[in-house]
N, C-alpha and C positions, 0 to 999 in steps of 0.2 A: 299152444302154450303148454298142453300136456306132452307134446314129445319135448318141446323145449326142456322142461324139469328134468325129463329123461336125462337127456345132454348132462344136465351136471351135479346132480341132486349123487350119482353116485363116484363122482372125481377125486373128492377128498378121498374116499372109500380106498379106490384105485392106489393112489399114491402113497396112505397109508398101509396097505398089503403092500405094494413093493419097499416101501423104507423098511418097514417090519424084519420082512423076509433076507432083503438084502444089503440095506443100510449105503448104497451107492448113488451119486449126485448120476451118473453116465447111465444106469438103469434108467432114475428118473426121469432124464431127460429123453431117454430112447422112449417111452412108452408116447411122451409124445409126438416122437418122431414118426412112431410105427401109425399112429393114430393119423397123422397128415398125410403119410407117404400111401397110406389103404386107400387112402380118400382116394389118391393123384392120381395111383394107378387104374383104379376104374372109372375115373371122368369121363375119358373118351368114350367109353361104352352106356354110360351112364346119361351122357346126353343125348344121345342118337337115341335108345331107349326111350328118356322120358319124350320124345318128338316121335316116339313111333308109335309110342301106346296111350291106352286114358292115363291121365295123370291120376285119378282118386283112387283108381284100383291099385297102381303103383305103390303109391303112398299109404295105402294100406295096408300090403304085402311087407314095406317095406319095415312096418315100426313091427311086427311079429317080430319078422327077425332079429330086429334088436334089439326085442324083447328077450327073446332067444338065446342071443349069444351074451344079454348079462348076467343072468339066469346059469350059465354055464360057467361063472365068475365060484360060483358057489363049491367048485369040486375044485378049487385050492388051498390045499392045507400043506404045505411043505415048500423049503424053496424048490426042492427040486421039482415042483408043479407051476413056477413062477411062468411058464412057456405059455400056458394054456392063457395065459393075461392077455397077452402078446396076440397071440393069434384072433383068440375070441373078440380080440378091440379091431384085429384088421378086418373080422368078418363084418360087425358091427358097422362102422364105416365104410363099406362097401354098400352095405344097406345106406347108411345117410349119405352118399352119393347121388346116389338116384332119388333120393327123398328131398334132397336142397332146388336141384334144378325143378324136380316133378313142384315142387311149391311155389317158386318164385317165380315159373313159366305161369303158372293159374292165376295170378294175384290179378294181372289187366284183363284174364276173361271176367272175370268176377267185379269187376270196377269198375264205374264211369272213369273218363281222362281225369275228369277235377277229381275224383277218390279214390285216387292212385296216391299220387304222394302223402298222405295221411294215413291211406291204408299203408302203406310202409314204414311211418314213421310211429303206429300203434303198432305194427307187427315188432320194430325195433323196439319200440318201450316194454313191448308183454316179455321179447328177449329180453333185455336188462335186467326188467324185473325177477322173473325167474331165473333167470343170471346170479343177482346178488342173493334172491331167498334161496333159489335150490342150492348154491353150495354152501350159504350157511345152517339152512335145515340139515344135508346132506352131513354135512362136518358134525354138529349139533348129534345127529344119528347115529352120524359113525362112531359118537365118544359117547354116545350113552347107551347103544343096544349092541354095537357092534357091527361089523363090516357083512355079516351077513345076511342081518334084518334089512341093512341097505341095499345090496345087490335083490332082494326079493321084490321090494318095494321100487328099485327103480324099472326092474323088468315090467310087475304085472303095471305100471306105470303108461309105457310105451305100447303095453296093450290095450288100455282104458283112451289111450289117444286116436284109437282106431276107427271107436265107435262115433267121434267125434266127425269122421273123417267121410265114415259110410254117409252119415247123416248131410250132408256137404252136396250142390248140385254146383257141380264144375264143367264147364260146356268143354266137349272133346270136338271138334271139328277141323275134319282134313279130307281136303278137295281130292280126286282122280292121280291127277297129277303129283301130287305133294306124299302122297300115298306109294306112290310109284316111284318118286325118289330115293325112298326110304327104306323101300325092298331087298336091297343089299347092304347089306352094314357096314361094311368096310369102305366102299362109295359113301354112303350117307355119313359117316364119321368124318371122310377129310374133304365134301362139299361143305358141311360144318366151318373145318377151320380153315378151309377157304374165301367164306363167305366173311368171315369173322376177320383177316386181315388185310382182305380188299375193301373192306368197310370202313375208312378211315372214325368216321362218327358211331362208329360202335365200338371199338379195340379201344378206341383214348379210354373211353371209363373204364375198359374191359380189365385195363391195364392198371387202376387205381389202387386197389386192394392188394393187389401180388406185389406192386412196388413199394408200398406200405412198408408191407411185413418185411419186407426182407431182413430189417431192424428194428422193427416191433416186435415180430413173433421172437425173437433172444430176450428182450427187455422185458415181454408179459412172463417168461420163462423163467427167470431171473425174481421175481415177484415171492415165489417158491421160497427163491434162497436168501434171499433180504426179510422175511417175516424169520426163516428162523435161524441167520447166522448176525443178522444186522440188529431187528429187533425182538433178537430171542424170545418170541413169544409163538412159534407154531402153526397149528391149524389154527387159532385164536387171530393171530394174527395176518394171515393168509387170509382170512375170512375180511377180515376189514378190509385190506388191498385190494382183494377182489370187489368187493361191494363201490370202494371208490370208481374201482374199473366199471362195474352195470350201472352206477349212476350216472358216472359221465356219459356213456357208449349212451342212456337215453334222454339227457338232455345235449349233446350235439347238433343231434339232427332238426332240434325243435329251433335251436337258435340260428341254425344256417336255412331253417324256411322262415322263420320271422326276420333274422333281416337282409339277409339275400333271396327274395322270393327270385328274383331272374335264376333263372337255369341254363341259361345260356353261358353263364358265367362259371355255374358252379363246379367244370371243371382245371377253371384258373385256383378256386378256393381248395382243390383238393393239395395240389402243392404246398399252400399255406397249411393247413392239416396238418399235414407231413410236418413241418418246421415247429408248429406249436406243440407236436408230442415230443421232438425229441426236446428245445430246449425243456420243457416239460421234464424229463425222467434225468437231464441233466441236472436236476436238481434235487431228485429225489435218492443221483447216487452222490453225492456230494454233504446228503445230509442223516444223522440218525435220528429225528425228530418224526415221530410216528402222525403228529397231527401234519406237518409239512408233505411228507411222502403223501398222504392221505388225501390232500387239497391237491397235487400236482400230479398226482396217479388219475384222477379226476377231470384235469383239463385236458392233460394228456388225453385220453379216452373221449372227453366231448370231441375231439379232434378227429380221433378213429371211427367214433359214431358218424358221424358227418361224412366224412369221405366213404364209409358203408354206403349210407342211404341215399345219400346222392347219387354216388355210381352205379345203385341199385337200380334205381326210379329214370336215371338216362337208358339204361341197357330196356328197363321192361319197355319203355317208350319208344326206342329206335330199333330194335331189333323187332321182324315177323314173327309172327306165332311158330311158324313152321322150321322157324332156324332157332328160338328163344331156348328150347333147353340145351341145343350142344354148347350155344352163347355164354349159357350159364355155367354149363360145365365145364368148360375153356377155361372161363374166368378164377372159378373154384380151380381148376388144374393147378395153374397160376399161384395162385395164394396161398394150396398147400403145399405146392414144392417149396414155394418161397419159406415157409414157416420152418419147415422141418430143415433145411439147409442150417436159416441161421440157429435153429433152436440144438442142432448137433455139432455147428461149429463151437457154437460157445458150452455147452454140455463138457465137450473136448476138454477146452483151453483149460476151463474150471477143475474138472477132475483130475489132468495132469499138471497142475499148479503153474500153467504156463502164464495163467496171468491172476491178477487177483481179481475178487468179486468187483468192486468198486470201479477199478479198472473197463473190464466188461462191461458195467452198465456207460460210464461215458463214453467211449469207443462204439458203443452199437447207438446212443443220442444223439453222436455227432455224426456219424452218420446219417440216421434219419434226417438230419438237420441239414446237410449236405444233398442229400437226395431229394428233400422239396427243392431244393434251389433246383435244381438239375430240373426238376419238373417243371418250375414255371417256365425256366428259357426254352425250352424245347416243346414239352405235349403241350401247353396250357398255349402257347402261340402258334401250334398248327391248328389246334380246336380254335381260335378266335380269327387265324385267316381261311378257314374253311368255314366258320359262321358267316364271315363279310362275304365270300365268293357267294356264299347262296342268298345271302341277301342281296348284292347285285343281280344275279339272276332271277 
């Protein structure tokens, strides 16, 4: 929960130094580009790591750093220092690389079966929660002490998350053999995603998140420029959007276990998802009504939430300990190429007035809305005739 704060307690902070300095939508949008694409690039290496080493030492190791590299946020005073943002965020998430997989592989050593999906669905509420407080503390901070009271308080943050971590008994255990797989990196990297696309019951969910985003990650991007071109109201209003987004992202997942407990199913439900975010944000570009956006940025999001932890809690379930973090990092691969694609196509279109805002937001809804379809006819009915083969067997 405390590296989660980390994550966002200092975002506002970020995007205020760059509008500051440079005043451009295509900056803005790059920094979250550069923040996706650090991720993407070190996955591969990231998950072979977290499957080679203790995870708790990792994830120790890991939140320093990004302690580190916010902390080095601090030695920007000028645009022509605006570089150092940039880099410092790709080192930063290269550290949350190896800290996402090194976490979500520990969750089933640490849990009975039955306090697996609860344990994920309080891991997803603590996210939300700290989701909607830490950017609005974060924002809150940034307009009352400044951007560099923020950046001090989010780094020693991510160090205070550490001691949390030391204290943590997380079982490491890997047999002769599985040790010995792992010895060559470059082997153990693409038995990885070998393993991962011969696995028909592991890629389906694996696959949930990155097809998501494809038209999500533009629409949560777009979030930005609707608080302050639509409802001219700013961080203020960014703060509210967002806050609908960590409400929903944590009631989702509570409503697809109370009334679809079968799991068998819930990669049918993740299509559907998909189709309730977009007509979802088809509505909220359609409207300037701040309490409207507010309720449908909301269900949209309980959508997103759901298709998270579902496809969370199938992957920690079906995939081996000993394949579980390249699994995850595969997955995250996925999700951050997907983001940063659409988050720069549309960044583009917007800066060189190739389309209008409005525009943008129904064009990436109606897409999402077109891509649940696509998912039910295809992934959602290989998952249900590869259920029935093995229940015949």
């Amino acid at each position: 929960m405390v590296s989660n704060l980390g994550d966002w307690f200092g975002v506002l902070a970020v995007y205020a130094l760059i509008i500051d300095f440079s005043g451009s939508e295509l900056l803005l949008g790059l920094i979250i580009v550069i923040k996706m694409m650090s991720f993407a690039v070190f996955s591969p290496f990231a998950g072979y790591i977290a499957d080679r080493y203790d995870r708790r030492t990792l994830m120790i190791l890991c939140d320093f750093g990004r302690g580190f590299a916010v902390l080095s946020f601090l030695l920007v005073r000028s645009p022509e220092m605006l570089w150092l943002i940039y880099f410092m965020t790709a080192v930063q998430m290269m550290f949350a690389a190896v800290f996402e997989p090194a976490k979500q592989s520990s969750i089933p050593n640490i849990t009975t079966p039955d306090e697996l999906v609860r344990a994920n669905i309080l891991s997803n509420l603590s996210w939300s929660i700290i989701f909607t407080s830490g950017m609005g503390l974060g924002g809150l901070a940034t307009a009352a002490f400044g951007t560099d009271a923020v950046f001090i308080m989010n780094g020693l943050g991510y160090m205070l998350s550490t001691i949390f971590i030391f204290k943590a008994t997380i079982p490491h255990v890997r047999d002769e053999a599985t040790m010995e797989s792992l010895r060559r990196p470059i082997k153990g990297i693409m038995d990885g995603y070998k393993y991962l696309w011969k696995t028909g019951r592991v890629y389906r969910p694996a696959l949930a998140k990155g097809t998501m985003t494809i038209f999500l990650g533009s629409l949560v991007y777009m979030l930005i420029l609707i608080s302050d071109q639509i409802l001219l109201m700013g961080s203020a209003g960014l703060g509210l959007l967002y806050a609908a987004r960590g409400a929903g992202t944590a009631v989702g997942p509570v409503i697809i276990r109370k009334l679809f407990p079968q799991e068998s199913r819930w990669v049918t439900y993740m299509g559907a998802a998909m189709m309730v975010a977009g007509l979802s944000y088809m509505v909220v570009g359609l409207t300037s009504s701040l309490w409207l956006m507010l309720l449908f940025v909301f269900i949209a999001h309980s959508g997103s939430g759901a298709n998270w932890v579902s496809s969370t809690v199938l992957l920690q379930q079906r995939a081996p300990d000993n394949f579980r973090g390249r699994v995850f990092s595969a997955e995250f691969l996925m999700f951050t190429v997907a983001q940063s694609i659409s988050t720069l196509v549309v960044s583009l279109l917007l800066e060189y007035n190739i389309v209008t805002l409005q525009t943008a937001i129904l064009g990436a809804s109606t897409g999402l809305v077109i891509t649940g379809g696509i998912w039910l006819l295809t992934i959602a009915r290989k998952e249900q005739a590869s259920l029935q083969a093995e229940s015949a067997v």
